[in-house]
C-alpha positions as CSV (number, residue, x, y, z in Angstrom):
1,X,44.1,-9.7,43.7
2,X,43.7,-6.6,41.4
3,X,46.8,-4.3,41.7
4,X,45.0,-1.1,41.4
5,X,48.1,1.0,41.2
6,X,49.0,-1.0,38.0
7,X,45.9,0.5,36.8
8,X,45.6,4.5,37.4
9,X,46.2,6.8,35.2
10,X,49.1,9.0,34.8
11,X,46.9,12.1,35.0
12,X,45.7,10.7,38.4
13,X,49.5,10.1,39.3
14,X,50.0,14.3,38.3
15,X,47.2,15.2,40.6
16,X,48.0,15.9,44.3
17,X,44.9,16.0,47.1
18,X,43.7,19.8,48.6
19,X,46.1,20.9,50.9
20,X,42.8,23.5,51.5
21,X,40.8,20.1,52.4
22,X,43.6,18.5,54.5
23,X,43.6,21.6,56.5
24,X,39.9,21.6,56.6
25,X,39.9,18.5,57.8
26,X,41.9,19.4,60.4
27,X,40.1,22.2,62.0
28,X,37.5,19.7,62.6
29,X,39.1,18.1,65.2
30,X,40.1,20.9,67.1
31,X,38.3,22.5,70.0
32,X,37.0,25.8,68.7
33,X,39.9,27.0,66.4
34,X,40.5,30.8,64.7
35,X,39.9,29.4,60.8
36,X,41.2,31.5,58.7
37,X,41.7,28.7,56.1
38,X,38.4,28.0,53.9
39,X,37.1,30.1,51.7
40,X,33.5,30.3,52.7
41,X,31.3,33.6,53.8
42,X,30.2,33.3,57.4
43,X,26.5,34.5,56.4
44,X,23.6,32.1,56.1
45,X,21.8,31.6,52.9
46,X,19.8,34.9,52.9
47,X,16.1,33.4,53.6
48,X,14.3,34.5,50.3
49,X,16.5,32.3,48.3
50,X,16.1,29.6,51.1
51,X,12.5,30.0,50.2
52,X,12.9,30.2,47.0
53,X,14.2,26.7,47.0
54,X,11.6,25.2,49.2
55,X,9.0,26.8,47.3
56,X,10.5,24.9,44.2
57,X,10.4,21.9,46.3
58,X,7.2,21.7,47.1
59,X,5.9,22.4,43.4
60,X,8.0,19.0,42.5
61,X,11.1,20.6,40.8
62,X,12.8,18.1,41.5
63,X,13.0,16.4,38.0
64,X,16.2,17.0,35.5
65,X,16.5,19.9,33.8
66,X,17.8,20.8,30.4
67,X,21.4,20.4,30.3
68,X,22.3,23.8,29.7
69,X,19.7,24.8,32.8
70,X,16.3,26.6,33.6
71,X,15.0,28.6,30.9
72,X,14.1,31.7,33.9
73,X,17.9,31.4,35.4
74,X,19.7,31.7,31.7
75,X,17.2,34.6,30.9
76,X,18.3,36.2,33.9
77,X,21.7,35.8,33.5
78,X,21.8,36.9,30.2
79,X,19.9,40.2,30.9
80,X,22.5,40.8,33.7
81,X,25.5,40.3,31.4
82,X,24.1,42.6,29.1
83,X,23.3,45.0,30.7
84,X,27.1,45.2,32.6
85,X,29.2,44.6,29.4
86,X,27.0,45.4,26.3
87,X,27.0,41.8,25.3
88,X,24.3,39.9,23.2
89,X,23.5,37.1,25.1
90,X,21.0,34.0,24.3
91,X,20.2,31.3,22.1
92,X,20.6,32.8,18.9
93,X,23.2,35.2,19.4
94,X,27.1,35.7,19.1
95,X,27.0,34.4,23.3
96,X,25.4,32.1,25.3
97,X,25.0,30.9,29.1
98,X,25.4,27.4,30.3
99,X,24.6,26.8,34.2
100,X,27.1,24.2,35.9
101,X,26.9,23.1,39.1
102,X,29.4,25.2,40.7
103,X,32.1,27.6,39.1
104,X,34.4,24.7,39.5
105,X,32.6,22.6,37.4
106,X,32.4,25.4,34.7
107,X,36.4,25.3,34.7
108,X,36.5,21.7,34.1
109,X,33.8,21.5,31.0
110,X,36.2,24.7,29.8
111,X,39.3,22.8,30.0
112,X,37.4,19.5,28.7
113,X,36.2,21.6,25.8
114,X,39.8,23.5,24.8
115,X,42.9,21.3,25.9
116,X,44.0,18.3,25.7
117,X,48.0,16.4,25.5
118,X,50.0,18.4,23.9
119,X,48.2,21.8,24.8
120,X,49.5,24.5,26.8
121,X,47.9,27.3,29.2
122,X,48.4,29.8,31.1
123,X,47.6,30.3,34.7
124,X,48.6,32.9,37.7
125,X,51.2,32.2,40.1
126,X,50.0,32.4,42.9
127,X,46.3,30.6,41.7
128,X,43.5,28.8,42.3
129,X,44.2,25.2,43.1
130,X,42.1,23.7,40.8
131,X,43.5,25.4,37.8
132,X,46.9,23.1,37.5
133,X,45.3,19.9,38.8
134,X,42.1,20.4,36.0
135,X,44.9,20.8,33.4
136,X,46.3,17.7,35.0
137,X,43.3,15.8,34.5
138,X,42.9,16.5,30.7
139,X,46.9,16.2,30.0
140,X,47.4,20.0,29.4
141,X,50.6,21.7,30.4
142,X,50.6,24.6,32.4
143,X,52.4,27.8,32.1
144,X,52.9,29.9,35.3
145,X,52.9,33.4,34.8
146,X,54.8,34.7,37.9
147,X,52.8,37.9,39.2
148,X,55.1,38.4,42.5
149,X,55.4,40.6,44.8
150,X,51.8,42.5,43.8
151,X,49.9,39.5,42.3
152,X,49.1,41.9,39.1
153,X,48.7,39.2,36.0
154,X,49.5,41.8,33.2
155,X,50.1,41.6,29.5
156,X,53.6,42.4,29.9
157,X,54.2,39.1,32.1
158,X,51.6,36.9,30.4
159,X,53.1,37.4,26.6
160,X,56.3,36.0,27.2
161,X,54.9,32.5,27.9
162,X,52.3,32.3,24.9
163,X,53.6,29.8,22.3
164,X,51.9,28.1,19.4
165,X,50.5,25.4,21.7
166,X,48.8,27.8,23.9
167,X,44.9,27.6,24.0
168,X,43.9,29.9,26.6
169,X,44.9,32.1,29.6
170,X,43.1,31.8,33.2
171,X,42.5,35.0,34.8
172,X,41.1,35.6,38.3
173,X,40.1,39.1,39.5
174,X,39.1,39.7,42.6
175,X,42.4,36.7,43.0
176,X,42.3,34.1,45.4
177,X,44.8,33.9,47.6
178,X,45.4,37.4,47.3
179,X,42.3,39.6,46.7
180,X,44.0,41.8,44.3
181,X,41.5,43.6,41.9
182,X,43.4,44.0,38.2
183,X,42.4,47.5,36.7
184,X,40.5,47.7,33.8
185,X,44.0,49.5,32.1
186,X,45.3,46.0,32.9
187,X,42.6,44.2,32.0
188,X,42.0,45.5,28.5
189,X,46.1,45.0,27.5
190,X,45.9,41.3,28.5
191,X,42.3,41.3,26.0
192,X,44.4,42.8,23.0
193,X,47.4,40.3,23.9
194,X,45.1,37.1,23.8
195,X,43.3,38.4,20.4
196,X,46.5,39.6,18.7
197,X,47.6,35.9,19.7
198,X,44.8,34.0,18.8
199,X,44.3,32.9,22.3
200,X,41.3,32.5,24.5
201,X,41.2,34.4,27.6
202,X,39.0,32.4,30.7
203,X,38.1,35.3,33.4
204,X,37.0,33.4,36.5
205,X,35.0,35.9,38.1
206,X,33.1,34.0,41.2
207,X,34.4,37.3,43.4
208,X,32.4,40.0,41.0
209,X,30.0,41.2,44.1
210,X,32.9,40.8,46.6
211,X,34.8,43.3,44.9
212,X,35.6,46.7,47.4
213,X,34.7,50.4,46.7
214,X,38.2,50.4,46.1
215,X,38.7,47.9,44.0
216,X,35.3,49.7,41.9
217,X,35.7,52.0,39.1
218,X,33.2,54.4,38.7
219,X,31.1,52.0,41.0
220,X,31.2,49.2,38.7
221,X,33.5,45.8,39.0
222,X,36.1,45.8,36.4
223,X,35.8,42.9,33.8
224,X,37.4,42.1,30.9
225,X,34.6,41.6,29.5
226,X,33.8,45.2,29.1
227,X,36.2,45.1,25.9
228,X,35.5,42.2,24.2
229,X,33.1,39.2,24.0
230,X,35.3,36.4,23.1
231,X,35.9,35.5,26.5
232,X,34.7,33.0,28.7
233,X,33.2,34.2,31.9
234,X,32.7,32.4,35.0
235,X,31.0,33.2,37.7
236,X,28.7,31.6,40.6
237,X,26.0,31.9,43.6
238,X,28.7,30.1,46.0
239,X,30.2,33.4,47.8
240,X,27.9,36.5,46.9
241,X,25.1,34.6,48.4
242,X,26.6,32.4,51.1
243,X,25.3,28.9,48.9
244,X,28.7,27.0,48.4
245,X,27.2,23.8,49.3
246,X,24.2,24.3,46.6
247,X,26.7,24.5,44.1
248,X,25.0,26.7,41.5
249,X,27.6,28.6,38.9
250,X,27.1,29.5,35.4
251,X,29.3,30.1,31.8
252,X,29.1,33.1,29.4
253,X,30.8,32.8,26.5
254,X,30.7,32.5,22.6
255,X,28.0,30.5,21.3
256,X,30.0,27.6,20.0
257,X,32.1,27.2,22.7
258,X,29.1,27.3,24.9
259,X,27.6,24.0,23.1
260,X,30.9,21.7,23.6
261,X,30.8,23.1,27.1
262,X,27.2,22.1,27.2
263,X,28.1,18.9,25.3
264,X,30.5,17.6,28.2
265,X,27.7,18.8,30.5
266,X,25.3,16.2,29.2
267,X,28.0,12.8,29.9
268,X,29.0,14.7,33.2
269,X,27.2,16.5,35.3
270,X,23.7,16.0,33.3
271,X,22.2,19.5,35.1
272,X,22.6,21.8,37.7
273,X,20.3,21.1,41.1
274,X,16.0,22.0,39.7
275,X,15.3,23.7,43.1
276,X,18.4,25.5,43.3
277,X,18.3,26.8,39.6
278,X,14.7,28.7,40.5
279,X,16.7,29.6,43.4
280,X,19.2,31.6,41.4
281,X,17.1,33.3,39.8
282,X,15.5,34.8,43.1
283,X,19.6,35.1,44.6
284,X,20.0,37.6,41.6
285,X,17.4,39.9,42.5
286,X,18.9,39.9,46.5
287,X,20.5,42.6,47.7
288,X,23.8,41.6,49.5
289,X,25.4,45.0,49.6
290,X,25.3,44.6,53.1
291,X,27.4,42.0,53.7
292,X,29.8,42.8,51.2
293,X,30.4,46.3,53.3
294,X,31.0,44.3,56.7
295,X,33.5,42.5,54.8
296,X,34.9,45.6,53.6
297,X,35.6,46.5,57.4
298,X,37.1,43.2,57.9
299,X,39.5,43.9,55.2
300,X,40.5,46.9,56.5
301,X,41.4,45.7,60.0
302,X,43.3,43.0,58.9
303,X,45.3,45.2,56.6
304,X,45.5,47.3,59.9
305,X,46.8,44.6,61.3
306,X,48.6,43.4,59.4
307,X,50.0,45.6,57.1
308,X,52.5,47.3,59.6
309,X,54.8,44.0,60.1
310,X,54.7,42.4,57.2
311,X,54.5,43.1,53.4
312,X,50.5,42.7,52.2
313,X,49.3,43.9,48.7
314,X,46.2,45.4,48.9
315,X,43.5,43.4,48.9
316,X,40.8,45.4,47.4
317,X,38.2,42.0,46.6
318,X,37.6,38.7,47.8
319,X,37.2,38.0,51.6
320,X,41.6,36.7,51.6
321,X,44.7,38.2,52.3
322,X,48.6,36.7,51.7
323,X,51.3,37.9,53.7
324,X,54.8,37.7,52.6
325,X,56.4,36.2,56.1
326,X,59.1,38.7,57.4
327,X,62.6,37.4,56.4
328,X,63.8,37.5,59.8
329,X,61.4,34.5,60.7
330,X,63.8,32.4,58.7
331,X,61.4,30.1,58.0
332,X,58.9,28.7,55.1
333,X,55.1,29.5,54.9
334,X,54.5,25.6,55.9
335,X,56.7,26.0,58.9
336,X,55.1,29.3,59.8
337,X,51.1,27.3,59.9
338,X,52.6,24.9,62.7
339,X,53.0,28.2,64.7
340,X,50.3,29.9,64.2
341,X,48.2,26.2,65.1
342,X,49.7,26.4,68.3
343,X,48.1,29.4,69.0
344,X,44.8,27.6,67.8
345,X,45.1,29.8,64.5
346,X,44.8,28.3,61.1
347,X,45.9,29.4,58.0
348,X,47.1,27.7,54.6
349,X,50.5,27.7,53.5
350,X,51.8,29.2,50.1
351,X,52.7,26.5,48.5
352,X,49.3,24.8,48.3
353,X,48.9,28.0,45.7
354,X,51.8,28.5,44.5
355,X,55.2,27.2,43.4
356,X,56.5,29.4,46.1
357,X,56.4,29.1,49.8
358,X,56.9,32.5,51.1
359,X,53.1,33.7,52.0
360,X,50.4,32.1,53.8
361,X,46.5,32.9,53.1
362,X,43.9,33.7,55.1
363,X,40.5,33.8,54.7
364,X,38.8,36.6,56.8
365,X,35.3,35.8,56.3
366,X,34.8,34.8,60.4
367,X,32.9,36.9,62.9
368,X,34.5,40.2,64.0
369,X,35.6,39.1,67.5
370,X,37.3,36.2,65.9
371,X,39.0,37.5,63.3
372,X,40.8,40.0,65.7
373,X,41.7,37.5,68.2
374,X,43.3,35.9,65.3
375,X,45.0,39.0,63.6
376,X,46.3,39.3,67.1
377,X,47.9,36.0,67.4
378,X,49.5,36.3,63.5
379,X,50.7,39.5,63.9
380,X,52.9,38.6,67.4
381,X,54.1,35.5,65.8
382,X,55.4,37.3,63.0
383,X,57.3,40.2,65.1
């Protein structure tokens, strides 16, 4: 008998499961539940990409692609990128695109590419939960930068935990779990911090279209990116286009980190779905304003809702809010999401994204009706 403990890995030992899946997982055994817990829009696949796809299909794209992905879909991307930060972008220039299947494999072929044992970075507190468990999975140690009680990652908190051993910062803006949209004041000190240091600065940016008129300057999404170009972007089809199960994300970034990236690529993922690469490229000429107002509404009722019994930074991107709990509760975010299931309401506690347990998330991206059925039943729990 093989004793496979004896034979994981440490890493595997560091990594914990999704608390967002268990949850998941959950739901699906209940009878017609308020989910407020995944992170997926509630729109359908707008049907010119749908038959985009099929269209590719039929014409037998169906084959491998290059690793770094469909000459049409980088073109595209490129011509988008430059034309919203100024960048050159392309095969012989300073920057370069790599298309991964899903923004969450583009993290992992960054981490694979810059860290290792030994290595430190930087991450938000609250964050993303793949960012510690990928850092996990490559031996890196993570710094958490503290952004409480307004989830703003600035300069002024990230600089006291850069150290010789750390190789890049994570940023996320539009955030998830919170929704809060950095400035581009904000954005271009952390820039100047991680070139003055020496350190790369990731901007995970799969929110960009979901970001609010007033989250907008001037009308335009605020990126780092705006003031430098050695930065990694990452961004994706997954939410602005309703295609998270086509998983279809991309990589901008300078040219020789590109190549590692697309290096890992190769022994990993090979490529990125044919059909769904001649997809993208029709997804980038959609219009989805649209849906990205009616979500706009949403936010505003739940803030409405929400706002006047508990304390909510504004979420001004995304489709997810994080309530702090009110004190007088006396109780933790993980006690709080056995209340709210027993008013058929699911949400996901804090400390799936966060070393913290004060806040819960939800994700508001349900129909209208639900979502204030929901808001109802949150907002009398927590008075």
């Amino acid at each position: 008998m093989i004793d496979i403990e004896a034979l994981l890995t440490a890493r595997m030992q560091a990594m914990e499961p999704s608390g967002i899946r268990r949850v998941f997982e959950l739901a699906a055994k209940m009878k017609d539940p308020i989910n407020f817990s995944i992170g997926q829009p509630d729109f359908d696949v707008p049907e010119p990409i749908k038959q985009a796809a099929i269209k590719a299909i039929s014409a037998g794209r169906n084959g491998y692609t290059i690793t770094q992905g469909i000459a049409e879909l980088r073109t595209a991307i490129a011509g988008k990128i430059s034309t919203e930060t100024g960048w050159s972008v392309g095969p012989e220039c300073e920057c370069d695109v790599l298309i991964t299947n899903g923004t969450s494999a583009g993290l992992l072929l960054a981490y694979m590419a810059l860290a290792e044992a030994g290595d430190e970075i930087v991450i938000p507190d609250p964050y993303f939960v793949s960012y510690p468990q990928v850092a996990a999975m490559v031996g890196a140690g993570v710094k958490y930068c503290d952004t409480y009680p307004d989830f703003r990652m600035t300069a002024e908190r990230i600089e006291p935990l850069l150290s010789a051993r750390t190789k890049f910062v994570v940023l996320n803006s539009p955030g998830n779990p919170s929704g809060v949209v950095l400035s581009s004041d904000e954005l271009r000190d952390i820039v100047e911090l991680c070139e003055s240091r020496g350190v790369l600065l990731i901007s995970d940016e799969i929110y960009d279209e979901f970001t609010y008129s007033d989250g907008r300057e001037g009308g335009v999404f605020p990126t780092p990116a705006r003031f430098s170009n050695q930065i990694l972007l990452l961004r994706g089809f997954s939410k602005t286009y309703g295609m998270t199960g086509w998983r279809l994300g991309y990589a901008v970034g300078p040219s020789r980190l590109i190549r590692e990236m697309t290096k890992v690529n190769q022994y990993s993922f090979v490529c990125a779905p044919n059909m769904v690469q001649h997809a993208g490229v029709v997804a980038l000429q959609t219009d989805v304003s649209h849906h990205v107002q009616a979500y706009e509404r949403k936010r505003d009722l739940v803030v409405e809702r929400l706002g006047g019994v508990t304390e909510l930074a504004h979420p001004a991107g995304a489709f997810y809010a994080f309530p702090k709990l009110p004190e007088h509760l006396g109780m933790t975010a993980s006690k709080f999401i056995e209340k709210a299931l027993e008013k058929n309401v699911l949400v996901i506690p804090g400390n799936i994204f966060s070393l913290r347990d004060t806040h819960f998330r939800i994700s508001y991206a349900v129909d209208d009706a639900r979502l204030a059925r929901g808001l109802t039943a949150l907002a009398e729990l927590m008075q």
